[in-house]
C-alpha positions in Angstrom: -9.2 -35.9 -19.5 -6.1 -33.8 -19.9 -6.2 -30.5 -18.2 -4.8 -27.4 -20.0 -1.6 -27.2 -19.2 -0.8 -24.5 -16.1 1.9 -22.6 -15.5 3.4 -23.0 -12.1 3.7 -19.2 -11.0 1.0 -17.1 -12.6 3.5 -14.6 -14.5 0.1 -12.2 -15.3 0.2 -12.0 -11.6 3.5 -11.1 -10.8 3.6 -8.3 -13.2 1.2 -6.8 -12.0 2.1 -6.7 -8.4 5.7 -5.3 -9.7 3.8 -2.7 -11.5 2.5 -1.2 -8.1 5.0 0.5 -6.2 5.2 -0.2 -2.3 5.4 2.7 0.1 7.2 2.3 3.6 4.6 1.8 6.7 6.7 4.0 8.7 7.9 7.3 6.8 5.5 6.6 4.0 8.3 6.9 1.2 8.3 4.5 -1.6 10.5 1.5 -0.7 13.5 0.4 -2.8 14.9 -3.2 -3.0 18.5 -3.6 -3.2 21.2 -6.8 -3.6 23.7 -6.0 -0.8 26.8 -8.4 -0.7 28.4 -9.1 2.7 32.6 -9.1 2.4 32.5 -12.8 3.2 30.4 -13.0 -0.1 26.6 -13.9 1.5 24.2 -12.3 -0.5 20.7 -10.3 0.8 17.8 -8.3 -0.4 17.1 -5.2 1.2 14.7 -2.6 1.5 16.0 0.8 1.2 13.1 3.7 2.8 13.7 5.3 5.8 17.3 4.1 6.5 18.9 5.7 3.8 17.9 9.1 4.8 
């Protein structure tokens, strides 16, 4: 009665939506994600596409 065993986050999954690059809705450029930290220490993710330009 013992189910195979699953993995909680399907990793075959995940690497294959990293593989495809995102592109920006807006300008269309492919969209960069980058840890900022804030001077009082909070750390964020963002998405670097249009605003960088």
């Amino acid at each position: 009665m013992a189910a195979e065993k699953k993995s909680k986050t399907d990793v075959a999954a995940r690497l294959e939506a990293k593989k495809q690059t995102q592109y920006c809705s807006n300008c269309g450029k492919k969209v960069e994600v980058v840890l900022s930290v804030s001077p009082s220490g909070k750390k964020r993710m963002r998405r670097l596409c249009c605003e960088s330009g």
